[in-house]
ZADO-1210 file (C-alpha; in nm, 4 decimals, padded with zeros to 6 digits):
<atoms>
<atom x="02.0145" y="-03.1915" z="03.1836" code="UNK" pos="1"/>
<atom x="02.0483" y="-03.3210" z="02.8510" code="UNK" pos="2"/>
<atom x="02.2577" y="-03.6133" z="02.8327" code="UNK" pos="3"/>
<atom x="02.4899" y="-03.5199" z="02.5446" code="UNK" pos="4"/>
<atom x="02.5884" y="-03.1952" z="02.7120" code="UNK" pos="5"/>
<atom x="02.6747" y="-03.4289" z="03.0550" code="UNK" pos="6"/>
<atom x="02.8730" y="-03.6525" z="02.8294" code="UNK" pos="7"/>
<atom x="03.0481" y="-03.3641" z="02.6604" code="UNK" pos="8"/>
<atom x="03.1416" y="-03.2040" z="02.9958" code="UNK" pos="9"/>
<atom x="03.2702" y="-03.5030" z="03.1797" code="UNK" pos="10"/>
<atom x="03.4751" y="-03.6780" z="02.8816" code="UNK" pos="11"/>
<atom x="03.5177" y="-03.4652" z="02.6137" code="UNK" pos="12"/>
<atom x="03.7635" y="-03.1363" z="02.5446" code="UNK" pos="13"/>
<atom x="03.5533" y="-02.7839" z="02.4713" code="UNK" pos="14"/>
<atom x="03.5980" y="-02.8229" z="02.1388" code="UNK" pos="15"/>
<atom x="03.4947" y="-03.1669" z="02.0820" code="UNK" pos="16"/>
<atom x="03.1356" y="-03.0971" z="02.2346" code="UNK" pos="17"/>
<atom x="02.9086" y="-03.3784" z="02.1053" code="UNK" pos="18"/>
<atom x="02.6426" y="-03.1029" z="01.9920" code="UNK" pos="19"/>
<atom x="02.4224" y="-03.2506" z="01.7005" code="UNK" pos="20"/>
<atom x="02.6138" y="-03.0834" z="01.3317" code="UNK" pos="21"/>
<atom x="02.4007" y="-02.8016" z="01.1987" code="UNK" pos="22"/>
<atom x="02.2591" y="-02.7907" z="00.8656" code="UNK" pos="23"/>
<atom x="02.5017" y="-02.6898" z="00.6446" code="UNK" pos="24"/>
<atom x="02.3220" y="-02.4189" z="00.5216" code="UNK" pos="25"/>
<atom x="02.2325" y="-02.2859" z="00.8768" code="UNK" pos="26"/>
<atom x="02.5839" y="-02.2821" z="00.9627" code="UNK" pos="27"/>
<atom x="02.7118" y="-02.1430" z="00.6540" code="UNK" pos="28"/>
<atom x="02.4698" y="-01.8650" z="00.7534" code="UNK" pos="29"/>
<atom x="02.5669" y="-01.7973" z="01.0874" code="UNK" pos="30"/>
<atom x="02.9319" y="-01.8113" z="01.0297" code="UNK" pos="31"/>
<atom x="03.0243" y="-01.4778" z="01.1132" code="UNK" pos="32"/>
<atom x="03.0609" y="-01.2379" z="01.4265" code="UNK" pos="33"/>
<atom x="02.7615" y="-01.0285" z="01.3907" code="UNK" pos="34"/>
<atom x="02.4850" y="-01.0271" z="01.6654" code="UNK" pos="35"/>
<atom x="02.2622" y="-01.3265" z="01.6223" code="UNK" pos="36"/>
<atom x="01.8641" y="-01.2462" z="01.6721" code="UNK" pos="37"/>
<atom x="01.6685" y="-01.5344" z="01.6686" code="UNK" pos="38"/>
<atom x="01.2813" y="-01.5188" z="01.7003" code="UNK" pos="39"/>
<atom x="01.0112" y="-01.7862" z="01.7769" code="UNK" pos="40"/>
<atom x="00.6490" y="-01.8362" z="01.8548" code="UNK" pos="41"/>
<atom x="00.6569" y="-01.8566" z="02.1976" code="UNK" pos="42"/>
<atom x="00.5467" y="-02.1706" z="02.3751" code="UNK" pos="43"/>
<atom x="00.6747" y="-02.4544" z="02.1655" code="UNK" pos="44"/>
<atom x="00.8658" y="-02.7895" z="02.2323" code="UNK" pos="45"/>
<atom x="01.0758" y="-02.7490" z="01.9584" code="UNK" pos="46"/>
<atom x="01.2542" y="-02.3833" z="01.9487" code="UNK" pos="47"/>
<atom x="01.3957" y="-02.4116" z="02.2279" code="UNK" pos="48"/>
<atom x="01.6235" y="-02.7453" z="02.1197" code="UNK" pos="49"/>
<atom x="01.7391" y="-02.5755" z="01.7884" code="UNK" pos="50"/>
<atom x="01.8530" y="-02.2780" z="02.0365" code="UNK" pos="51"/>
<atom x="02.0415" y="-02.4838" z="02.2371" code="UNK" pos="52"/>
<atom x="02.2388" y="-02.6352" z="01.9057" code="UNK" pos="53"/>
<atom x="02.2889" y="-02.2959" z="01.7360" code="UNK" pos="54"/>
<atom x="02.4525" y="-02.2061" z="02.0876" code="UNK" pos="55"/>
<atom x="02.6655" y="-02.5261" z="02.1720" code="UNK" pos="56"/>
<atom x="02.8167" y="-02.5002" z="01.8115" code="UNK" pos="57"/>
<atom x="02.8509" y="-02.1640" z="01.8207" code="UNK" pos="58"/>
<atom x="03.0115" y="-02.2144" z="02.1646" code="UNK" pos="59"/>
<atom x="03.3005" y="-02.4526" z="02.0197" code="UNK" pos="60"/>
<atom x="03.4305" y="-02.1731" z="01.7918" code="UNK" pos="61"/>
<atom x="03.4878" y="-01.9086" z="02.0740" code="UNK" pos="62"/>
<atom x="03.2944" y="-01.7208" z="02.3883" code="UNK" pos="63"/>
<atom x="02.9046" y="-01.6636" z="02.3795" code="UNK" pos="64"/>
<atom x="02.6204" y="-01.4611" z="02.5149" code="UNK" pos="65"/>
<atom x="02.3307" y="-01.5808" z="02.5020" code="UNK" pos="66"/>
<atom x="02.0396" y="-01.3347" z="02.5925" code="UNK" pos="67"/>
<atom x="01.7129" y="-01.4573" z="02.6618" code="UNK" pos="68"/>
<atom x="01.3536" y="-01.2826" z="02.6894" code="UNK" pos="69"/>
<atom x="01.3119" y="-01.3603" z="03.0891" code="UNK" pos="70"/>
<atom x="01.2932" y="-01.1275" z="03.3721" code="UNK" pos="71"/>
<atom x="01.6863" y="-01.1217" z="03.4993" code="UNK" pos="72"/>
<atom x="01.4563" y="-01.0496" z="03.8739" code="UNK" pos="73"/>
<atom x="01.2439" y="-01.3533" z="03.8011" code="UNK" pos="74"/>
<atom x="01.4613" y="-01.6381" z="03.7704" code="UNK" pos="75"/>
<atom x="01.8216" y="-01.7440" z="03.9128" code="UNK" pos="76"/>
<atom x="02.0793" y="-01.7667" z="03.6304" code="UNK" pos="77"/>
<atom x="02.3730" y="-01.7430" z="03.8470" code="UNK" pos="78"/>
<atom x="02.4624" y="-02.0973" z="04.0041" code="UNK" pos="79"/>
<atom x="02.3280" y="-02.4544" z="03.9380" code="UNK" pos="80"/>
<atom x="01.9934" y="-02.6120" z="03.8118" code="UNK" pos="81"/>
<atom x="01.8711" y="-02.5983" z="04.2031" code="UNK" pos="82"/>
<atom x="01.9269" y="-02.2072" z="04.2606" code="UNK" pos="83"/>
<atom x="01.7084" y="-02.1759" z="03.9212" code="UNK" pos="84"/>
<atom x="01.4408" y="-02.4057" z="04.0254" code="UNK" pos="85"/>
<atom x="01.4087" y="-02.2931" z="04.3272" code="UNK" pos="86"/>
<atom x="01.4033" y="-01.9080" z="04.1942" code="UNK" pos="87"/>
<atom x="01.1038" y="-01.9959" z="03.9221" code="UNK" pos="88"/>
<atom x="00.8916" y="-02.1885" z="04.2126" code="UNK" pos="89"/>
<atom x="00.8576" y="-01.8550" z="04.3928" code="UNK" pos="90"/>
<atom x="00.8926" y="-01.6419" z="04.0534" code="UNK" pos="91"/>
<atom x="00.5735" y="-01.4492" z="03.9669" code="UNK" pos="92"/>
<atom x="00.6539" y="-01.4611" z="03.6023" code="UNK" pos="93"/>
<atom x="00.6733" y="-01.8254" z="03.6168" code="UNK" pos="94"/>
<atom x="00.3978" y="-01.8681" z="03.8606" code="UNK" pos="95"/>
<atom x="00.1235" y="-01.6558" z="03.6422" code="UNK" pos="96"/>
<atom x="00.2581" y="-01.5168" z="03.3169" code="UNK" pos="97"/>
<atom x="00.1501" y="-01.8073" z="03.1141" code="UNK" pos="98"/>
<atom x="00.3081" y="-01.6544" z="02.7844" code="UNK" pos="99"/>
<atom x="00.4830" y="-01.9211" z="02.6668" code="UNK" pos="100"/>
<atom x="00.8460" y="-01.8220" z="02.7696" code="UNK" pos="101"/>
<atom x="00.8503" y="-02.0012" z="03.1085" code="UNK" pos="102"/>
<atom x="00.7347" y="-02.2798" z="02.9164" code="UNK" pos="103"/>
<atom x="00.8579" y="-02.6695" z="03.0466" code="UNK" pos="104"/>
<atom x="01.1087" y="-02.6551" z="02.7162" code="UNK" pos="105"/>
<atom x="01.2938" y="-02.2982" z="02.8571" code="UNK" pos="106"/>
<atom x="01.3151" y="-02.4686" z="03.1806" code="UNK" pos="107"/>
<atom x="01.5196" y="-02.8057" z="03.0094" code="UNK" pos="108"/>
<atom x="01.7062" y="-02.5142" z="02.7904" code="UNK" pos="109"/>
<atom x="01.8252" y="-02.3265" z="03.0527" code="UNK" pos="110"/>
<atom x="01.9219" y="-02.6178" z="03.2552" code="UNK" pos="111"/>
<atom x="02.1344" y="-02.7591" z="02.9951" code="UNK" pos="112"/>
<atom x="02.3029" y="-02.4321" z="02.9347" code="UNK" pos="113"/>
<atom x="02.3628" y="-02.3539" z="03.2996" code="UNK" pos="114"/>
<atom x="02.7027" y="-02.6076" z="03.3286" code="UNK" pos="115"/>
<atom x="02.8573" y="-02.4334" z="02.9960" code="UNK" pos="116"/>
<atom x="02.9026" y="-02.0498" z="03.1771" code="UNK" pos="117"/>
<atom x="03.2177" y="-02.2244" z="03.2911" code="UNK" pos="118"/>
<atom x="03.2864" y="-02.2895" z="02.9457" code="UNK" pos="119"/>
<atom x="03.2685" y="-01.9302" z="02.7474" code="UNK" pos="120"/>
<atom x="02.9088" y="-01.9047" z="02.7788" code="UNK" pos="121"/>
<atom x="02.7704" y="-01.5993" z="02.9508" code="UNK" pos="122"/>
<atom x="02.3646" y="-01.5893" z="03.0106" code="UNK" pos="123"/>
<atom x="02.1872" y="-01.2408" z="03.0030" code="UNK" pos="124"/>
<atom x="01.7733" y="-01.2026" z="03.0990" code="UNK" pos="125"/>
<atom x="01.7046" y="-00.9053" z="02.8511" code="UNK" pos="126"/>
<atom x="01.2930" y="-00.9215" z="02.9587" code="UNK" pos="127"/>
<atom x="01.1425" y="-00.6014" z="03.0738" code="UNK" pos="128"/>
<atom x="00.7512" y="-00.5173" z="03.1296" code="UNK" pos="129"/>
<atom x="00.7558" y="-00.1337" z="03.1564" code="UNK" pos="130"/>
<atom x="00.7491" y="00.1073" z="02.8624" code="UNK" pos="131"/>
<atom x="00.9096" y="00.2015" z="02.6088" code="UNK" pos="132"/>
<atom x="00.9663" y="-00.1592" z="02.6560" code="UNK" pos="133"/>
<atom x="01.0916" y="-00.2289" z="02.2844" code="UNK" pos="134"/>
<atom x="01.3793" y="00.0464" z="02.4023" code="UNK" pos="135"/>
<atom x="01.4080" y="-00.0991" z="02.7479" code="UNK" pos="136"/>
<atom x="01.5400" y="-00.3933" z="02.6133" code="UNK" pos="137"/>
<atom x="01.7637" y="-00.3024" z="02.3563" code="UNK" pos="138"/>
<atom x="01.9193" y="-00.1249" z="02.6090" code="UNK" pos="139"/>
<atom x="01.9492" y="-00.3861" z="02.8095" code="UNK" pos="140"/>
<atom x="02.1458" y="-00.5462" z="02.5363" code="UNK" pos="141"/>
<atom x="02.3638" y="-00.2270" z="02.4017" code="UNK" pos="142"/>
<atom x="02.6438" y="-00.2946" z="02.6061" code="UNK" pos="143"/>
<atom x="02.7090" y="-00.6509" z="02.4783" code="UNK" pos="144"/>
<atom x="02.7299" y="-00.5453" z="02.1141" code="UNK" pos="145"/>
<atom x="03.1320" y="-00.4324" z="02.1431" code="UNK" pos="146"/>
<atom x="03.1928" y="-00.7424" z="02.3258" code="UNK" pos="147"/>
<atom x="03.4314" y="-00.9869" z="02.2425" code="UNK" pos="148"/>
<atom x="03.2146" y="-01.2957" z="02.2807" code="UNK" pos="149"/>
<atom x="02.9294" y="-01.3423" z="02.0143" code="UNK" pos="150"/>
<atom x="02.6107" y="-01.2291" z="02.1061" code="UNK" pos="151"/>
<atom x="02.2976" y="-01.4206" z="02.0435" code="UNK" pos="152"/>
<atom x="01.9949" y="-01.2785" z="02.1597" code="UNK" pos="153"/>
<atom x="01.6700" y="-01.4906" z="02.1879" code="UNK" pos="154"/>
<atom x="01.3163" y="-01.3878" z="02.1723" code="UNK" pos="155"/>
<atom x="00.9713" y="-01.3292" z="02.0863" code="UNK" pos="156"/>
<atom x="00.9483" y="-01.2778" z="01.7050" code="UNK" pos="157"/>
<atom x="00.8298" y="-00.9225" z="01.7232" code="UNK" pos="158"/>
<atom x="01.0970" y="-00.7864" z="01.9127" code="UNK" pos="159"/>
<atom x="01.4131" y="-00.9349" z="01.6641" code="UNK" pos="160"/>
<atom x="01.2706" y="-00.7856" z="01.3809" code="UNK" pos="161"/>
<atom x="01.5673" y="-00.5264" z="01.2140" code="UNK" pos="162"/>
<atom x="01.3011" y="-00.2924" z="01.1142" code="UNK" pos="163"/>
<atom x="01.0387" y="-00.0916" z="01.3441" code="UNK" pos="164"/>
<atom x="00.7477" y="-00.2400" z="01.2133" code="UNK" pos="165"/>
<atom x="00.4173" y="-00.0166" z="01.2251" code="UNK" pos="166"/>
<atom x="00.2071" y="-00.2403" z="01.1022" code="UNK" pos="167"/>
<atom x="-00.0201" y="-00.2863" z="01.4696" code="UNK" pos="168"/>
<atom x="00.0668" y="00.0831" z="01.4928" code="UNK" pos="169"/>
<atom x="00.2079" y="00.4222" z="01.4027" code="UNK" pos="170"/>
<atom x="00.4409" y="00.4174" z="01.7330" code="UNK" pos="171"/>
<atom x="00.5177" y="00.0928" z="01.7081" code="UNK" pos="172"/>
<atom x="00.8899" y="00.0224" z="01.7867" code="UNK" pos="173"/>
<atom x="01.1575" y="-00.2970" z="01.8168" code="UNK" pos="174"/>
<atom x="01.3911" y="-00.3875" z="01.9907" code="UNK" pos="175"/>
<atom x="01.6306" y="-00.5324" z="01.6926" code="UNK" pos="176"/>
<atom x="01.5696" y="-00.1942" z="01.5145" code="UNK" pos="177"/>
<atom x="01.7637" y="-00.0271" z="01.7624" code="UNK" pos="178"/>
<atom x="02.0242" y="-00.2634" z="01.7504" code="UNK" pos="179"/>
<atom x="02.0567" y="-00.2254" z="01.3938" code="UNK" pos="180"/>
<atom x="02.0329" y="00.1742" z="01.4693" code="UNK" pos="181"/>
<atom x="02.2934" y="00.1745" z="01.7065" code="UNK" pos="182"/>
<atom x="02.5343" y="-00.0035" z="01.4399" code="UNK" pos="183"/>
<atom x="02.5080" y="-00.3826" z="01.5463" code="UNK" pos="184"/>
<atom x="02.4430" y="-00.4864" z="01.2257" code="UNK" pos="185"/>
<atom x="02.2684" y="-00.7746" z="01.3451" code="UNK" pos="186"/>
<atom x="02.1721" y="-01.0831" z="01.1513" code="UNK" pos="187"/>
<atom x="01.7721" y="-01.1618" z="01.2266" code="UNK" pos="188"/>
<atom x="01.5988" y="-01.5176" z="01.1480" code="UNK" pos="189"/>
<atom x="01.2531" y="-01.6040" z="01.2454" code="UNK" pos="190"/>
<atom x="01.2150" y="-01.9669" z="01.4093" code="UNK" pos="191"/>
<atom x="00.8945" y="-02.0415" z="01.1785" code="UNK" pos="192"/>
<atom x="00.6884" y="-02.3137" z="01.2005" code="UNK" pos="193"/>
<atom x="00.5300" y="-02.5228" z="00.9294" code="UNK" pos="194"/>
<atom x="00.2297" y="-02.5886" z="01.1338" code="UNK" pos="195"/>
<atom x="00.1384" y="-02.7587" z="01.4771" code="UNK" pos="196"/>
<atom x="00.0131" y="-02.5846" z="01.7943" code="UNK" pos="197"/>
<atom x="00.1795" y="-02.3650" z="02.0443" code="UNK" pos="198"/>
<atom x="00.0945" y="-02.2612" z="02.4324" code="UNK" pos="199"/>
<atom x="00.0937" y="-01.9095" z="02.4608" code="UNK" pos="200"/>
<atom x="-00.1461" y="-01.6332" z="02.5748" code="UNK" pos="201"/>
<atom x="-00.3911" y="-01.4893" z="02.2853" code="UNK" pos="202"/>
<atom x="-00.7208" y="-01.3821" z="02.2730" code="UNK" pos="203"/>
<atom x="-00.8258" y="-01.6169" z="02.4883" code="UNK" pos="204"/>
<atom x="-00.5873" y="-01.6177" z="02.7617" code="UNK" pos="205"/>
<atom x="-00.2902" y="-01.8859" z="02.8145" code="UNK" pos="206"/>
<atom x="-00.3771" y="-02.1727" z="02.6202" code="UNK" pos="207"/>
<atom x="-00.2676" y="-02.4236" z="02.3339" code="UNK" pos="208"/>
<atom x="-00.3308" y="-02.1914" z="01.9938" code="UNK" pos="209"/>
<atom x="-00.3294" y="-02.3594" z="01.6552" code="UNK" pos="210"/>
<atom x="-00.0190" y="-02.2154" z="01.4315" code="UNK" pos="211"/>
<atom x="-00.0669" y="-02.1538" z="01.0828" code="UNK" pos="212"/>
<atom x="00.0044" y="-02.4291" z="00.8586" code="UNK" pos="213"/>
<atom x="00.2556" y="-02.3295" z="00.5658" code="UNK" pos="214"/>
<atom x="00.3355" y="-02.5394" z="00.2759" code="UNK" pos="215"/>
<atom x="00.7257" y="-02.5696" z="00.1801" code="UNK" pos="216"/>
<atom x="00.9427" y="-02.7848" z="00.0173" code="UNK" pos="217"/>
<atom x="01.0787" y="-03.0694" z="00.2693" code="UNK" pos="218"/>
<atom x="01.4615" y="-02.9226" z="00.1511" code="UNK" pos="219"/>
<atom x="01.3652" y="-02.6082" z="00.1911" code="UNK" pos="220"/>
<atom x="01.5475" y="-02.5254" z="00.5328" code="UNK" pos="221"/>
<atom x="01.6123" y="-02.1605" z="00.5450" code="UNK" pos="222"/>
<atom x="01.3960" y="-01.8961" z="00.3398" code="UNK" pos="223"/>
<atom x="01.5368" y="-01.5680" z="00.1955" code="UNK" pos="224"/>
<atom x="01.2601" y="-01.2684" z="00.3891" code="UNK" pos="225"/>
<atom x="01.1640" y="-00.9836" z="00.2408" code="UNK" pos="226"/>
<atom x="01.3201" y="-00.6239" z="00.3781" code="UNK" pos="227"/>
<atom x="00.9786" y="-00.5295" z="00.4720" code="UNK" pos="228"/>
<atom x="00.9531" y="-00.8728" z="00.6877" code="UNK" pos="229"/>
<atom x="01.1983" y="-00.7415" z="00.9327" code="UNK" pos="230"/>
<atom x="01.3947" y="-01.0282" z="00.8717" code="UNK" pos="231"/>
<atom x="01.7399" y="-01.1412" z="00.6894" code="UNK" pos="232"/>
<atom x="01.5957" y="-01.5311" z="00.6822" code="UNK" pos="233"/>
<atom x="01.3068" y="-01.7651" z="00.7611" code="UNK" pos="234"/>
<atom x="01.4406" y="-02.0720" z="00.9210" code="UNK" pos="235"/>
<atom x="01.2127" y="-02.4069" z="00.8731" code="UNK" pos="236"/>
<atom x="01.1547" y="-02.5597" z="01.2176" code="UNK" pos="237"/>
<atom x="00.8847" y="-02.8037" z="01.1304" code="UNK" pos="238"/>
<atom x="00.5849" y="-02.8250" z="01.2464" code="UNK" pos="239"/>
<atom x="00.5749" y="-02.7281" z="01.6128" code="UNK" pos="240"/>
<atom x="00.4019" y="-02.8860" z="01.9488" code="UNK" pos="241"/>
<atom x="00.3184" y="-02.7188" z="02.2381" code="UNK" pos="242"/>
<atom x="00.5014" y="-02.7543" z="02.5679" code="UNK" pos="243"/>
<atom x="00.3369" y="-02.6603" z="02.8832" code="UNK" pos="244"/>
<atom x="00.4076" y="-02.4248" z="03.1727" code="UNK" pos="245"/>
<atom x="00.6786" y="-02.5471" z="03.3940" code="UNK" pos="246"/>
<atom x="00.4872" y="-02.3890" z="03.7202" code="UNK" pos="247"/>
<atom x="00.1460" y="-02.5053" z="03.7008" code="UNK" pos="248"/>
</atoms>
């Protein structure tokens, strides 16, 4: 668990979480009570940590759900950081889908996050491997939009774009389109890297892929996207290393 979150739940009030500040200009962002998609590269060290900020700070202000691309049949959300690891060491998703989501870092993030359900946070595993999976999911997420808590939904960075994006192909759906369709009005940034390496599963199978290196100014922390991106904002995460299957 990490150790500020045992600090802040032993010593300090709810309010008075020691979560690190956000950027100013993140938070400025985020500020509001629309659904939150955020999207990554799967399978790296360092989107994960700037989840669990976004959520302990968002956590302070009121209730939160956080929804995460798992299988909710896969891995034991419900109690303490034993039930979960002993869920993922029989979990077939964990075991052989190498994709980057069940990734050492999601393990650490959803240990941390486990203690703060008795603190306003509720945990939702949105993941779902039949078709029309882009649908599946959003449905999975529908009924949290009128809720009272503020819903942040984490994923791959396909499935939070706002738009359906046919780019790969004419049926091509996604998931934060139908939010958006289904009058969310949800506020999408992509977790994207400056560069580094990532492990996921590609052409090649489940390995440590090289991510594109992009050139930005140091200051430059979140990027206005384009309409057609799918996207309200780039946010600047660095450049990115890979963290490893938890089961291997």
């Amino acid at each position: 668990m990490r150790l500020w979150i045992l600090i802040g739940l032993v010593c300090l009030p709810i309010t008075s979480w020691a979560c690190k500040p956000l950027p100013t200009q993140l938070e400025a962002v985020i500020d509001n009570s629309r659904p939150l998609l955020l999207g990554e590269i799967h399978g790296s060290a360092e989107a994960p940590q700037w989840i669990e900020n976004i959520v302990c700070n968002q956590l302070k202000k009121g209730p939160v759900t956080l929804a995460i691309e798992l299988l909710g049949s896969q891995t034991d959300i419900s109690g303490d950081t034993r039930k979960l690891a002993k869920s993922i060491a029989s979990s077939y998703q964990w075991n052989k889908l190498h994709t980057g989501k069940t990734s050492e870092a999601m393990f650490e993030l959803l240990e941390a996050l486990l203690p703060l359900k008795k603190h306003g946070l509720t945990l939702v595993l949105f993941d779902d491997h039949q078709e029309p999976r882009s649908l599946r999911m959003a449905n999975k997420l529908k009924p949290y939009l009128d809720h009272e808590s503020r819903l942040i939904v984490y994923g791959g960075n396909w499935h939070t774009k706002v738009i359906h994006d046919i780019s790969w192909s004419e049926d091509a759906t996604n998931m934060g389109a139908y939010l958006k369709e289904w009058g969310g009005n949800p506020l999408s940034i992509n977790l994207l890297p400056a560069g580094g390496s990532a492990y996921n599963n590609q052409e090649q199978g489940p390995m440590i892929y090289p991510v594109k290196k992009r050139q930005r100014p140091k200051n430059q922390l979140l990027i206005s996207a384009s309409k057609t991106s799918g996207y309200h904002w780039h946010l600047n995460i660095g450049i990115i290393t890979p963290s490893l299957p938890k089961v291997r």
